[in-house]
C-alpha positions in Angstrom: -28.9 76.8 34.2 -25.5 75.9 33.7 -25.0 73.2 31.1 -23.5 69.4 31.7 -20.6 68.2 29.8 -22.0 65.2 28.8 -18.6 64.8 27.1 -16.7 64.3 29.8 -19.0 62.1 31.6 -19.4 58.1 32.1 -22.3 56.1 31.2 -23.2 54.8 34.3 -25.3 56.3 37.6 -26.7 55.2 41.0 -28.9 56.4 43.3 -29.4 56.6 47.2 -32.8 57.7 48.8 -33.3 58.1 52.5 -35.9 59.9 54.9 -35.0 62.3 57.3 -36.5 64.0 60.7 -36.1 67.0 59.1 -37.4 70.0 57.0 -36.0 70.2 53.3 -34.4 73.8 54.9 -32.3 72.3 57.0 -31.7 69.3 54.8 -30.2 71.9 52.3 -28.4 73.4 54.5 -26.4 70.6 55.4 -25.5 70.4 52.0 -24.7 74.4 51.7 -23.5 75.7 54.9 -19.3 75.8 55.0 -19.6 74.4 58.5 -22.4 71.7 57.7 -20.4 70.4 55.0 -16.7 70.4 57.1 -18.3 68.5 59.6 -20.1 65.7 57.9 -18.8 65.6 54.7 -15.2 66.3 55.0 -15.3 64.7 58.0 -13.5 68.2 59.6 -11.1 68.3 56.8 -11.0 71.4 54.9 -14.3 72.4 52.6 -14.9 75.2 50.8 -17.7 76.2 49.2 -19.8 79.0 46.9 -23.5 77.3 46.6 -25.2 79.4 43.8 -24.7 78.4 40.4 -21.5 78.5 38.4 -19.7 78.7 42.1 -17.2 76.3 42.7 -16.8 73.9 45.7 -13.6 71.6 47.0 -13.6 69.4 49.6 -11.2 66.3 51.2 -12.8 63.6 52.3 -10.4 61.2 54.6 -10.4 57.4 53.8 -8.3 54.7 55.0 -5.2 57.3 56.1 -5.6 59.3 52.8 -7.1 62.4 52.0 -9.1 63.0 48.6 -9.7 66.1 47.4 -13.3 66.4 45.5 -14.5 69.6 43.6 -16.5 70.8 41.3 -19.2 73.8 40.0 -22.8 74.5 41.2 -25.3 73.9 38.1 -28.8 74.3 39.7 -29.3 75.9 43.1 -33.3 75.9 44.0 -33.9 76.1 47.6 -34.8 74.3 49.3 -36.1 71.2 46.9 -32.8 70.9 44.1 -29.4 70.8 45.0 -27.2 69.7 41.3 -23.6 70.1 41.0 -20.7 68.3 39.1 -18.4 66.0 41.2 -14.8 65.6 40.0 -12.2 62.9 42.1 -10.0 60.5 41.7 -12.9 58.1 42.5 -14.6 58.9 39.1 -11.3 59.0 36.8 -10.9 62.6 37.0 -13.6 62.8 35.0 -16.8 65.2 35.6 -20.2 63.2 36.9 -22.9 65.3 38.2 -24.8 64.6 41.5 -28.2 66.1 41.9 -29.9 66.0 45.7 -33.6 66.2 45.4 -35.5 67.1 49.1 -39.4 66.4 49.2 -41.3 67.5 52.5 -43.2 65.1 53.9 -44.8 67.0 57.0 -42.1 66.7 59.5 -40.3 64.8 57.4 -37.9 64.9 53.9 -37.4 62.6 51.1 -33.9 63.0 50.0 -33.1 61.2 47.2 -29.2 61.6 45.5 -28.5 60.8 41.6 -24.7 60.4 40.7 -24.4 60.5 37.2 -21.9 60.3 34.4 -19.5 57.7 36.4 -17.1 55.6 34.2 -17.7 52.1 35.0 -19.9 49.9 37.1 -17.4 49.4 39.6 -17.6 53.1 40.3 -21.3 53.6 40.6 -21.1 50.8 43.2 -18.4 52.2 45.1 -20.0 55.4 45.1 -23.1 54.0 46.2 -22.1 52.6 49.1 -19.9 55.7 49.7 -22.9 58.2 49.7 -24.8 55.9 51.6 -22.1 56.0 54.6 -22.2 59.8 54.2 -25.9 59.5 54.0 -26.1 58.0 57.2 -23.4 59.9 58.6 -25.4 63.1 57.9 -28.7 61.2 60.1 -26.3 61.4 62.8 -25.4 65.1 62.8 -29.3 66.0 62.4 -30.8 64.2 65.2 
């Protein structure tokens, strides 16, 4: 496993779960697949990414007229249950957090549950947990 730099990273962290039609396979996918990830995340912006660990991913994300550019470096990569990466943007300071996307099956169901960790202030957690939670629902959308 690749190592966090705790260093770099903010004291504060939120989390989103949600429950999804869905195997965890295809939940992971979304999260790993070039295409997936353009489409729901980048919202068809460009995304590029290298999902095994110490591989590097960038993407834009569009918001209000504006493209931010995200990226960062795969630290754990177990399919199809753990999904942990750091996140780097202007939304967390340029500073390195790390988000970690846990997928329990539940039958015909999955329990996805997102961490963001390491963010610099309260205000930021917040901001990002209402921005995951869009995307969260954004990726509902794309799976039904």
């Amino acid at each position: 496993m690749t190592e966090r730099n705790e260093k770099a990273m903010g004291p504060f962290s939120t989390s989103v779960p949600r429950t999804y039609e869905a195997s965890a396979e295809r939940m992971f996918d979304a999260w790993v697949n070039p295409a997936s990830v353009k489409a729901w995340l980048a919202d068809g912006q460009n995304a590029s990414v290298d999902p095994r660990v110490d591989g590097l991913f960038y993407i834009e994300m569009p918001w209000q007229e504006r493209i931010y550019p995200h990226y960062g470096r795969y630290l754990r990569v177990e399919r199809p249950r753990l999904l942990e990466f750091t996140w780097v943007s202007e939304g967390t300071q340029g500073k390195e957090s790390v988000v970690t996307i846990e997928l329990t099956s539940r039958g015909k169901q999955t329990e996805l549950r997102l961490t963001h960790e390491g963010l610099p202030t309260e205000a930021l957690a917040e901001d990002h947990r209402g921005g995951w939670s869009q995307f969260l629902e954004s990726l509902i959308k794309r799976l039904v």
